[in-house]
Each structure stands twice: as C-alpha cells, then as structure tokens.
N, C-alpha and C positions, 0 to 999 in steps of 0.2 A: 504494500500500500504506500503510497505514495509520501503521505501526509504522514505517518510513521516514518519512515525515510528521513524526510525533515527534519521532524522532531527528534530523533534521534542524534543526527547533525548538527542541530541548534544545540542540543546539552553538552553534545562531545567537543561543541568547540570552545562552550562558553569558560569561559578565563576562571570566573566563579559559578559553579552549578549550585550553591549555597548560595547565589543573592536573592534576595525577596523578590526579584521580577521574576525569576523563574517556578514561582510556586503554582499558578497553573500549569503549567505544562508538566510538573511533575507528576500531579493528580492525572492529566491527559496520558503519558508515558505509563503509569501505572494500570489505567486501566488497557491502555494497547496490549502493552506486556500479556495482560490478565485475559485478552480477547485468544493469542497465539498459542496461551498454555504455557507461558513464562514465566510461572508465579514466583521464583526468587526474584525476578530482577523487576517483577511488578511491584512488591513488598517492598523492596527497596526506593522504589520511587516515590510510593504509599508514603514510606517515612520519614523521605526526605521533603515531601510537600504538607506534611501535617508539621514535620519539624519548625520550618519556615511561616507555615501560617499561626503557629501555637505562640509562637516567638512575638506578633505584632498583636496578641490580644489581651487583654485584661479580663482575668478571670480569677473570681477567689472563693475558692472550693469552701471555707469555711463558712462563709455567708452566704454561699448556695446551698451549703447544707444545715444552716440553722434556720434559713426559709422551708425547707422541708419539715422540720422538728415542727417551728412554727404552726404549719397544717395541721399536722395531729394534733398537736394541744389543743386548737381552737376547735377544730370538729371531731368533739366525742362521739358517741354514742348518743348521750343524754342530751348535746344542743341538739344534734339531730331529732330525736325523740320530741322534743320539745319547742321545735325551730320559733325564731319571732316573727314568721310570716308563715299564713297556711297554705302559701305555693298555688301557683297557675296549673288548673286538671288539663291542659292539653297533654294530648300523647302525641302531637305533631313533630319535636325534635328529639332526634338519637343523634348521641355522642359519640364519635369513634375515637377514643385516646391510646396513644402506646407510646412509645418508642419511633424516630422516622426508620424506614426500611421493615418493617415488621409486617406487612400484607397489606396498609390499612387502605390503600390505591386501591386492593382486588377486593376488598371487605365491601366498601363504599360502593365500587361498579354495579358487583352482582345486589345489592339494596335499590341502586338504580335504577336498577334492570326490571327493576318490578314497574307495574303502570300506575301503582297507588303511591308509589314515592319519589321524591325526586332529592337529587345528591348536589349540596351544596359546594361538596369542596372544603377547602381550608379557609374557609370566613374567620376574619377577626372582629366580627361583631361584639360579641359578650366580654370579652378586656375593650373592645373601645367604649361600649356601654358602661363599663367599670370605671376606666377613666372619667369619663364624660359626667359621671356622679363627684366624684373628686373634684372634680374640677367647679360642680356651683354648688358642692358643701365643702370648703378647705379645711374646715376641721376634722371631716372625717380621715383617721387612720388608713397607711397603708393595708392592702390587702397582707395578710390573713385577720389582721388583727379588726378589720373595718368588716368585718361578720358580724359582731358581737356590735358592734355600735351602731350599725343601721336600723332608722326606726323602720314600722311595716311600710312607711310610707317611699323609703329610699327603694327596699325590696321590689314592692310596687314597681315601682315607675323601671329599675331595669330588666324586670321579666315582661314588663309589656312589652316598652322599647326595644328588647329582643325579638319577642316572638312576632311583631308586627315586622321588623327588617327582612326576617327569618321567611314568615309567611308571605309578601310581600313577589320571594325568588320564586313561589310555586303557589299559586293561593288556593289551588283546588286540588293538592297531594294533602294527604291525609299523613306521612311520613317525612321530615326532611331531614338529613344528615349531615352534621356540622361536625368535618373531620379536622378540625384545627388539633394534632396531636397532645400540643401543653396543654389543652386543656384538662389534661391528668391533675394541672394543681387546682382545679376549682368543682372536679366532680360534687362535693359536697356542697358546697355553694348552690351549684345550678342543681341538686338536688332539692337542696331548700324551694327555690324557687318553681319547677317543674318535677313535684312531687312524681307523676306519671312518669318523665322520659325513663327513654333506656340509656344504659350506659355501654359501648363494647367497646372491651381492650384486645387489641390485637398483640399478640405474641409471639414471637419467635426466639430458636435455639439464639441466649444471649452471646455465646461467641460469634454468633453469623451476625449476631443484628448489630454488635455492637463494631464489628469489623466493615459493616457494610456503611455505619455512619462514617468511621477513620477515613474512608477509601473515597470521599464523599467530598469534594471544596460548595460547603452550603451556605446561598445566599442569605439566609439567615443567621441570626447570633446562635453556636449553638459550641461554643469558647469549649467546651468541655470534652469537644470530640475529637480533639488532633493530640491527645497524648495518652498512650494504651492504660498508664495507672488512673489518672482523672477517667477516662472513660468509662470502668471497670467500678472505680467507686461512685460514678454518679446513677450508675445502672443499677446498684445494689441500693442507693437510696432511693431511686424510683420502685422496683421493686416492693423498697419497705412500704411507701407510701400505697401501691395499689392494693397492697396485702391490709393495708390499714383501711381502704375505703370498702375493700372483701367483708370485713369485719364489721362495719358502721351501717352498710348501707343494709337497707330491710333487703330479703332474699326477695329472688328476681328482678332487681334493677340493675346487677352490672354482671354480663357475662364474659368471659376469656375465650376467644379464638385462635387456634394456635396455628402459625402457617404452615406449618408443617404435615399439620394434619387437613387442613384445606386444602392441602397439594396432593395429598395420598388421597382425599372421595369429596370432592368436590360437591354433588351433590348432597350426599348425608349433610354436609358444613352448612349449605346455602338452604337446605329446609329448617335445621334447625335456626338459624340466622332469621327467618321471615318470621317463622314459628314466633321468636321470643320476642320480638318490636309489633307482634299481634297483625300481623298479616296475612290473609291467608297465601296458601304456595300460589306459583305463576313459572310456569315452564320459561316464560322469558330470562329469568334469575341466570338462567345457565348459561343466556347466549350473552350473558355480559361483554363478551371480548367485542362483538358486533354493534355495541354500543356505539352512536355518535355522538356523545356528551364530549364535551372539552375536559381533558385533565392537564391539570398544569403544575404538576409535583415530578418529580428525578423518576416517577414509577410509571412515565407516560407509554414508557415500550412496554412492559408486561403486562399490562391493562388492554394492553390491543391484539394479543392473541392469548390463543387455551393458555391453562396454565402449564407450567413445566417446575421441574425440580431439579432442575439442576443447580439453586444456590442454595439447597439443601446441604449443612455440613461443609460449606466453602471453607473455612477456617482453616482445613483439613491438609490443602492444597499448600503453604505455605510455610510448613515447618517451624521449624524452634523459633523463627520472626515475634511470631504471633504469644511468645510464653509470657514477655509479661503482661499481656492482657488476660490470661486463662487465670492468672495470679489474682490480679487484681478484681478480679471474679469473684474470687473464692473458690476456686475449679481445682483439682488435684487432675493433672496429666499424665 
C-alpha cells in the first residue's frame, strides 16, 4: 500500500521519531502494522504515540479517583430509596454506558433497528442540561455533590428539558437511546429523575477493551488512556462504580451485555436486548448492519457489516508488550 510506504518513510527518516508532531502517524503506523499481522512492530508504534500524547496532557489520577468515591457516597441505597424528586414515568430513554470500544456502536444499531425506537447517538444533552442549571443557580455544588442540594424544582426542570430535547430527535418512537458512554457517572442521577429508563452496560474482555482505547488517538478528553498502568486502574475504578450502581439500583433497571457473547448468538443477545427496554421482538433487530442511520463514533466500520470476532482476545497477539497492562488489571498471566 502505498500510503504505508510513506508513512513508513516519513518515521525512518525523521531526525526525531519522538517529536510531538509525529504522534498521529504513530497511532496510523500502528494500526497499519496491526492491518498486515505485525503486531510487535504495531505495539511498538501503539506506545510510542500514546507515549507522546500522554506526555502533552494533564491528568490527575487522584482527583479522578476521588470523583469516583465521591458517586458512591452520594448515591446510596437509601437516597435512592428515598430520592427528593419522584422522577419523570416515561420509558422513552435507554442509556447505553461502558467503557469506549466495548460493543456499544453494535448494542445501539441493532435497538435501532427496531421500528418503535430510534438511536440517538452520543448526545450530550443531560451534562449540558446539568451545566445549564449551574449556571442560573451559582450556588448550586458541583456534580456529585449538587444531588443532594437540588430542590424538586431544579430536578424538574432538567428531566423535562431533557426529555423534550430527547423527544424532540424522534417524537413518535416510543424508545430512544442516549449512548453518550460517561454517562456511567450519572446512572443514579438520571435514575432519580426517569425512574422507568433502562440502563445497558456494555462489556467487554477488559484486556481487549482496554487495549482497544491505548491503540485509539481520541478526539475527546479521555487523558487516562495513553499509559497501560493509569488505564488498568481507571478501569478497575469504573468497574467499582458499575458494581456499585449493580447494587443501588432496584432489579431490572440496569443490565450487562457482554461483547463477546453478542458475537458468539447474536440473536439470543438482541431478543433478550428488546425483551428488557419492553419491546416487543422485530426481525429487523438482526438486519442492523443494513441500517442507514449515521454513526459517527471510531465503531462506524463494524456497524456496517454482520458481526465478526475477530477482536475477540486481540491482547493475545502482542506478547509480553501488553504485561503491564494485564498488571494493572489485577490479571495474573
């Protein structure tokens, strides 16, 4: 290929293959390498473009992780139980939160795919609605802590102002899906407020998913994905957190899909999927790949045809590279 040839050229000749401009094309190199079956020298490239990008970012694992503590404390059991607002009864919005690279592209599609729902994507509606209350009450606390201080009337007014934005993209679907992934830190929240929705976590083997974000230059903030130990301990704090909302939330509101097992029966995956968001089945669910919605996430090529599994156990490919990430897991190898 041509444009491999190049890029090859351009690294070999560069004076410094360590300067900050060449941090795309590492990520590009890497995944070439990774298209040919070159996985050491993809790896290699992997870690020299996440080195480089890790290098230009502000990230402090510390106070990312006492924003996590933060969530639990604030949403027990007992606020839940007891919330200071009695929530919007629509069953209009399902959440799809994970991890990026864990299905949530193929999760979304085949919900699509049904004629009673329609798939919003990755809207940042409900943080902009969050802000936007911040912003004409300045006394209210940041989130997690602005739970607990909102009166019913704050709750109010951002489960409207959502669910009319919301409704708004589809007015006559009875389902819509707001696959903004972070929304993993306000499950509880927007439980308060849309007591009915569902919640689905998408899943996948954490060495794949979490190698799948390293391998990834993403246009969003997501500071914590270009170095194998941050990676590894920010995934075992997410983790805590969903095992924690497993825990809070009344049964039947949040279920785990795991890609793996969507990749092995596809159908069994995608009736139980309709099954739990209360829809009845629709043979359409299965022709998701035939779909012509817009997807506008890194996952727009496996969205467009069957599935396959071949990044099933990728990790595997790349040898002792990948150890300290399996570490920082908690993984014994």
């Amino acid at each position: 290929n041509k444009h491999f040839q190049t890029m090859k050229r351009i690294i070999g000749e560069a004076a410094d293959p360590m300067d900050e401009r060449y941090t795309p094309l590492h990520f590009a190199l890497g995944k070439a390498y990774d298209d040919v079956g070159e996985y050491e020298k993809a790896i290699e490239h992997y870690i020299a473009g996440a080195t480089l990008k890790r290098a230009r970012l502000d990230y402090d694992e510390a106070e990312t992780f006492a924003f996590f503590d933060a969530i639990q404390e604030t949403f027990t059991k007992e606020f839940l139980e007891n919330p200071p607002f009695q929530g919007d009864a629509s069953q209009v919005p399902v959440f799809i939160v994970g991890m990026p690279r864990t299905g949530s592209s193929l999760i979304e599609q085949i919900i699509a795919s049904h004629p009673q729902a329609f798939g919003a994507g990755e809207i940042k509606e409900f943080n902009r609605r969050l802000g936007a209350l911040r912003g004409r009450f300045p006394a209210l606390p940041k989130y997690p802590k602005l739970a607990r201080r909102m009166s019913r009337d704050h709750y109010k007014l951002v489960a409207d102002g959502y669910l009319s934005s919301v409704r708004a993209l589809a007015p006559s679907a009875d389902r819509i899906t707001d696959k903004l992934l972070t929304n993993y830190y306000f499950v509880g929240l927007l439980h308060v407020m849309f007591p009915k929705a569902k919640f689905i976590q998408t899943r996948r083997n954490p060495v794949d998913a979490c190698l799948s974000c390293y391998s990834k230059l993403f246009h969003d903030d997501m500071p914590h994905s270009y170095d194998f130990g941050e990676l590894g301990r920010y995934y075992r704090k997410y983790a805590d957190l969903m095992a924690h909302w497993e825990a809070v939330l009344p049964p039947g509101t949040m279920t785990t899909v795991v890609y793996e097992e969507v990749v092995s029966d596809v159908e069994r995956n995608a009736r139980d999927l309709i099954d739990f968001i209360g829809l009845p089945w629709d043979e359409a669910c299965l022709a998701f790949h035939e779909s012509a919605r817009p997807v506008k996430t890194a996952s727009v090529v496996q969205v467009r045809r069957p599935v396959y599994t071949t990044s099933v156990e990728r990790w595997r490919r790349y040898g002792p590279a990948v150890q300290p990430l399996i570490e920082s897991l908690g993984f014994q190898s």
